[in-house]
C-alpha positions as CSV (number, residue, x, y, z in Angstrom):
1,X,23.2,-4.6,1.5
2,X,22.7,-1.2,-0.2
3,X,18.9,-0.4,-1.1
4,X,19.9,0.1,-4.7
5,X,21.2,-3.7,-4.5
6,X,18.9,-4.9,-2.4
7,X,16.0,-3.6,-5.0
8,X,17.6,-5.1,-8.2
9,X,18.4,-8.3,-6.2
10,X,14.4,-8.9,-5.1
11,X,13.6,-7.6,-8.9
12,X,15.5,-10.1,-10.6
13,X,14.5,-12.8,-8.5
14,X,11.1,-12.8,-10.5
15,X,11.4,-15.3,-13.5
16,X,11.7,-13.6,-17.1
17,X,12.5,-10.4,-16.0
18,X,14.6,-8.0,-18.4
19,X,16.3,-5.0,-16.8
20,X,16.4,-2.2,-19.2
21,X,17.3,1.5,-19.0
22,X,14.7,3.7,-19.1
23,X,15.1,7.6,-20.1
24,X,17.9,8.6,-16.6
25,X,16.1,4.9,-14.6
26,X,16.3,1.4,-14.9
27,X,13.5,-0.4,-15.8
28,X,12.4,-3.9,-14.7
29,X,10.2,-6.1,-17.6
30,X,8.0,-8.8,-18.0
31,X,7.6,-9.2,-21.7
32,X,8.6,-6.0,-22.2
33,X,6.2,-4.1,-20.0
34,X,7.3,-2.4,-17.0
35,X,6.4,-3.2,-13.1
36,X,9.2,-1.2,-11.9
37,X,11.8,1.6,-12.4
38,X,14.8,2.6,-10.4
39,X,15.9,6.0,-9.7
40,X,19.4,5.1,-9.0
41,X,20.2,8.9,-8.0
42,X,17.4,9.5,-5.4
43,X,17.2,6.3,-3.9
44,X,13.6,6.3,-5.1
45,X,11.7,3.8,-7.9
46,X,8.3,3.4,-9.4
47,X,6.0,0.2,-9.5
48,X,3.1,-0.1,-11.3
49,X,0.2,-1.2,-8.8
50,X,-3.8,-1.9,-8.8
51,X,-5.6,1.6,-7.2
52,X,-6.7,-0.9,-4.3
53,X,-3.1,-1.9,-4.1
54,X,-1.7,1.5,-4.0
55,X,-4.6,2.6,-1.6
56,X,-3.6,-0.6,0.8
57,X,0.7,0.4,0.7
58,X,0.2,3.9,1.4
59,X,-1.4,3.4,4.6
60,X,2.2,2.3,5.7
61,X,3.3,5.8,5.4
62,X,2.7,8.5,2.8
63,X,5.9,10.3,3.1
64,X,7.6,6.3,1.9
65,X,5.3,5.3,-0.2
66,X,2.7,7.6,-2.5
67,X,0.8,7.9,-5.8
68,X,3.2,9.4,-8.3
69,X,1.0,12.9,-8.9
70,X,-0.6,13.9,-12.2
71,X,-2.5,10.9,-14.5
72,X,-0.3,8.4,-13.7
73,X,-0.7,8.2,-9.9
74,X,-4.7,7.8,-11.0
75,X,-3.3,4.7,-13.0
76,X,-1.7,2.9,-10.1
77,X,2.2,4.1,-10.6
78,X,3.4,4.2,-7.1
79,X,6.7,6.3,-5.7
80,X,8.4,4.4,-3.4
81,X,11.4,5.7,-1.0
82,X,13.1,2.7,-1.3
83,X,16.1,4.2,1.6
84,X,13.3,4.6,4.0
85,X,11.6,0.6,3.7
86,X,12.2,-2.4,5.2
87,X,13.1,-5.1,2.5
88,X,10.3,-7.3,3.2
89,X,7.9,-4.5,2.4
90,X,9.9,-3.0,-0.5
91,X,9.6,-7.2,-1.2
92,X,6.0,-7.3,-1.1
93,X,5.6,-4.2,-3.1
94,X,7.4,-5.8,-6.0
95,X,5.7,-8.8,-5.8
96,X,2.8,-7.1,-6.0
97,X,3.6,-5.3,-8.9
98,X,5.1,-7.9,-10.3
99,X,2.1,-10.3,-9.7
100,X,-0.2,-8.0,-11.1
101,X,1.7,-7.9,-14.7
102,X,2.7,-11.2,-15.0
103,X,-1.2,-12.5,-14.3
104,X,-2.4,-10.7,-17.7
C-alpha cells in the first residue's frame, strides 16, 4: 500500500473521525479538532502530540520525525516523513495523537 493510503487507512480507523481539507492538506477530526494533517504532495503530515510524546518519537530519528519549527513545534505539532516510517510506528504516532484529543 502507498504511504498516502496507508496514512488515511490507519486515520480513519479511529471512531468519529471527519477528514476535512485544510488550506493545500487534509485534515483528520475528532469533533472538529485536528490530530493530523496530510501533505499529500510531500509525502509528509502533521500530528498534534504531548511535548513528552514528541520528545519520546523523535528519538526514533530526527531527520523522520521532528517538531514542526516556530511556536507550534513548542505546542506539540510534530512533522512526520511519513515515506520514510514503518506503518506500525506511523500507527502508533496516530494513535497517540489521536488518543491524546479524544481523552479531553
Amino acid at each position: 500500500m502507498d504511504p498516502i493510503a496507508t496514512f488515511r487507512c490507519i486515520c480513519m480507523q479511529f471512531p468519529g473521525v471527519e477528514e476535512m481539507p485544510h488550506f493545500e492538506k487534509t485534515s483528520f477530526r475528532l469533533k472538529k479538532k485536528i490530530f493530523a494533517t496530510l501533505d499529500q504532495k510531500n509525502l509528509k503530515a502533521t500530528v498534534k502530540l504531548s511535548l513528552k510524546e514528541q520528545d519520546l518519537f523523535c528519538l526514533i530519528d530526527k531527520s523522520k520525525v521532528y517538531p514542526v519549527p516556530n511556536k507550534w513545534g513548542k505546542q506539540g505539532w510534530t512533522n512526520v516523513e511519513i515515506n520514510e516510517l514503518e506503518e506500525e510506528i506511523l500507527t502508533d504516532l496516530l494513535t497517540t495523537a489521536f488518543n491524546q484529543l479524544a481523552s479531553k
